[in-house]
C-alpha positions in Angstrom: 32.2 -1.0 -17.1 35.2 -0.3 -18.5 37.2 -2.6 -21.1 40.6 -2.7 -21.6 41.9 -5.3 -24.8 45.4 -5.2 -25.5 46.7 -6.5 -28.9 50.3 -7.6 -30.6 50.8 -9.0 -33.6 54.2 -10.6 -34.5 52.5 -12.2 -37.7 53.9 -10.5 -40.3 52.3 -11.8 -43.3 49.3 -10.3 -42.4 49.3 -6.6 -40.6 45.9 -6.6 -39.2 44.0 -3.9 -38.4 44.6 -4.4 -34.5 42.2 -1.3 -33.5 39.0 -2.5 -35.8 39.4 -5.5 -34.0 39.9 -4.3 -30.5 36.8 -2.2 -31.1 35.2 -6.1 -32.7 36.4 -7.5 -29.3 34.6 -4.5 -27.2 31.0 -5.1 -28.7 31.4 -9.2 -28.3 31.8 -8.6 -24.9 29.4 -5.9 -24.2 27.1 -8.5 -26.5 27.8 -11.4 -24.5 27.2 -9.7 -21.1 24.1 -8.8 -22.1 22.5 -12.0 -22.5 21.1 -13.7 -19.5 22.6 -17.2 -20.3 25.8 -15.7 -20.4 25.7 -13.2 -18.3 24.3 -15.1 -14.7 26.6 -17.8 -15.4 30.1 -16.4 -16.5 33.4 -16.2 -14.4 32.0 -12.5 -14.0 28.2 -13.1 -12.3 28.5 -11.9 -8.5 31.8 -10.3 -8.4 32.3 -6.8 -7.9 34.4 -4.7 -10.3 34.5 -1.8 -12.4 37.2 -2.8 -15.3 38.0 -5.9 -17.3 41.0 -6.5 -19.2 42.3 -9.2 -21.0 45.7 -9.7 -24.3 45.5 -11.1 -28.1 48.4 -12.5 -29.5 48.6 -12.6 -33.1 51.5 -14.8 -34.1 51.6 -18.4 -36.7 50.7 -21.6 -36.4 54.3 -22.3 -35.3 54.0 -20.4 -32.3 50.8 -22.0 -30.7 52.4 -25.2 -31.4 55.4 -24.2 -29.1 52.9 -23.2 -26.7 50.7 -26.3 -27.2 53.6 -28.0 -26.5 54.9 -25.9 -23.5 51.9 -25.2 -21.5 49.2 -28.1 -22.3 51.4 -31.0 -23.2 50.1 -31.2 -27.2 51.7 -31.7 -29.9 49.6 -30.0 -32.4 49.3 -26.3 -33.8 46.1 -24.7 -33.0 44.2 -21.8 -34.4 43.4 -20.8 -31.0 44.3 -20.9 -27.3 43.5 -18.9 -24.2 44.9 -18.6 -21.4 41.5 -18.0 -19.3 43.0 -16.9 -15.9 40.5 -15.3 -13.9 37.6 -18.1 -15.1 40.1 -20.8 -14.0 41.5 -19.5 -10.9 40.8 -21.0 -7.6 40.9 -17.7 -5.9 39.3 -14.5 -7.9 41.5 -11.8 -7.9 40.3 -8.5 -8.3 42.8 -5.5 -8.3 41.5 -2.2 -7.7 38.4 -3.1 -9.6 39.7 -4.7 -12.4 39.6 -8.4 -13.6 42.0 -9.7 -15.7 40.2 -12.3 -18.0 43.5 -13.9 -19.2 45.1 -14.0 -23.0 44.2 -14.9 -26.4 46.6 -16.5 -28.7 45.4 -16.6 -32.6 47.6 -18.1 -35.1 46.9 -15.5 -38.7 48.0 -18.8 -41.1 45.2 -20.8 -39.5 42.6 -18.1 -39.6 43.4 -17.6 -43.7 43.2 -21.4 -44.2 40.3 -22.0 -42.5 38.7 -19.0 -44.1 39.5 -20.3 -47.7 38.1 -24.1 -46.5 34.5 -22.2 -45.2 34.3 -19.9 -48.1 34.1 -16.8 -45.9 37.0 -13.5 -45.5 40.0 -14.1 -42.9 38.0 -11.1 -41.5 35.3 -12.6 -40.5 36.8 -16.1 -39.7 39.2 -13.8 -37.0 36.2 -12.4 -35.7 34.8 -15.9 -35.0 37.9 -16.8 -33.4 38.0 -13.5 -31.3 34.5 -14.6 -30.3 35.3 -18.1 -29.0 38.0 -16.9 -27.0 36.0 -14.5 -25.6 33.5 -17.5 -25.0 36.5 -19.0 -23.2 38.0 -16.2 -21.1 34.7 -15.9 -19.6 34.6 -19.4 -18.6 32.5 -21.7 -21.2 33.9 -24.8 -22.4 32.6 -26.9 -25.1 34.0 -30.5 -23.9 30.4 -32.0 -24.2 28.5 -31.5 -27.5 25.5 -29.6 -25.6 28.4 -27.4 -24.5 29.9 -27.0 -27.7 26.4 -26.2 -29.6 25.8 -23.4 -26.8 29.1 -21.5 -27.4 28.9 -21.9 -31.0 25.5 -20.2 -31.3 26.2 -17.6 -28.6 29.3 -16.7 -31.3 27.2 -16.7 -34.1 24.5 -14.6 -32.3 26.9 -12.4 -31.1 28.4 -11.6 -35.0 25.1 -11.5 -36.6 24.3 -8.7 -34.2 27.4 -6.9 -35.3 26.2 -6.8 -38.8 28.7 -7.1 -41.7 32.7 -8.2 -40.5 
């Protein structure tokens, strides 16, 4: 399977290193798709396809508000939101093999706050974000608690396989 992530960042208090984390992004994937729970019952199981792709925006808290606001009628920043196309489609739309999984919008000001309030590197508190949206593109929720425990320990299973962030 191939994987196709496409990044921008617009932040520019913070130039990431987009590639480190495209390559982060790659591995959580391949993780996740490797693990039965995930794997039978993702927005992926029984379709037929040979590439997945799917966006990160990197912009400020500012931005997701605007698009809080726009798209899902809330009037809050967030440090996340994605745009899970393909999981919430209707119709499953498969082009020539490949599955676009949708968009991931991380606000950089968020991820540095919450770092400093969990004591761990932005670094790593991206990577948890990049994780949950991943979580999310492929079609897992957490509206109930059992839902939101599941996702949260597939993330952390899936960093603590990757080792140091």
């Amino acid at each position: 399977m191939k994987i196709n992530i496409f990044s921008e960042n617009i932040y520019p208090d913070w130039d990431i290193d987009e590639k480190k984390f495209i390559q982060l992004a790659r591995k959580i994937l391949k993780f996740y798709l490797k693990q039965p729970e995930i794997k039978d019952s993702c927005c992926l199981s029984c379709q037929v396809f040979n590439t997945v792709s799917f966006d990160f925006l990197y912009c400020d808290s500012e931005k997701t508000h605007e698009i809080n606001r726009e798209y899902r009628q809330k009037d809050y920043p967030a440090d996340i939101i994605t745009f899970a196309i393909f999981a919430d489609s209707e119709e499953k739309f498969i082009f020539d093999g490949e599955i676009n999984l949708g968009e991931v919008i991380i606000a950089l000001d968020k991820v540095q706050e919450e770092a400093k309030k969990k004591d761990v590197t932005p670094e790593y508190e991206l990577a948890f974000l990049i994780s949950h949206g991943i979580m999310h593109l492929l079609g897992f929720d957490h509206q109930t608690m059992e839902d939101y425990n599941f996702v949260i320990a597939q993330q952390n299973k899936a960093l603590d396989s990757l080792g140091e962030v």
